[in-house]
C-alpha angles and dihedrals in degrees: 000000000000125000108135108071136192130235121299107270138177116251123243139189088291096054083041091061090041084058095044091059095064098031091102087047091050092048090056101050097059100031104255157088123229122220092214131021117193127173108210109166143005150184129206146227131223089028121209112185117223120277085023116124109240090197110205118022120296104258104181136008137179127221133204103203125186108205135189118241119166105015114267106345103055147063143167116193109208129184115226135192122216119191100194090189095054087032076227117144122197135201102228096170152332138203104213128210104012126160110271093233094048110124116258093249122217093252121194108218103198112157135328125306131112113007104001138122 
């Protein structure tokens, strides 16, 4: 599981669809529906820096993801896993009602417990 993430990063249009895949998942594990979704920063794992060589195809990937829940005011911050080979894309965890200006911490996802799957 990831552990090891990359640099803070806006999100763009990518990490906004990432977020999009698991947003009906994420209503239903905490019992509601958000009138907006919108994915504001994010951290990776695996990293490669810029300008650094990935070698084979990048299989799997985790992303920490900030989202905007409530505007202004609220975030959760959730993990997802993207298998590029299967195109599947899995809700590992979320950290629900965070301030929205709470840091996008470094979280070590490890095995089950808590929030996650």
């Amino acid at each position: 599981m990831a552990c090891d993430w990359g640099p803070l990063c806006p999100a763009n249009e990518i990490i906004q669809d990432i977020a999009d895949k698991v947003r009906s998942t994420l209503e239903e594990k905490v019992g509601r529906k958000f009138e907006i979704y919108k994915a504001l920063t994010y951290r990776q794992s695996p990293y490669f820096p810029p300008g650094i060589g990935i070698g084979p195809q990048l299989i799997e990937a985790d992303y920490l993801i900030k989202v905007e829940t409530i505007p202004e005011t609220q975030s959760y911050h959730i993990i997802v896993e993207v298998n590029y080979t299967t195109q599947t894309y899995t809700l590992l965890a979320y950290f629900p009602d965070l301030d929205l200006h709470a840091p996008l911490d470094k979280f070590c996802v490890l095995g089950s417990g808590g929030n996650l799957r």
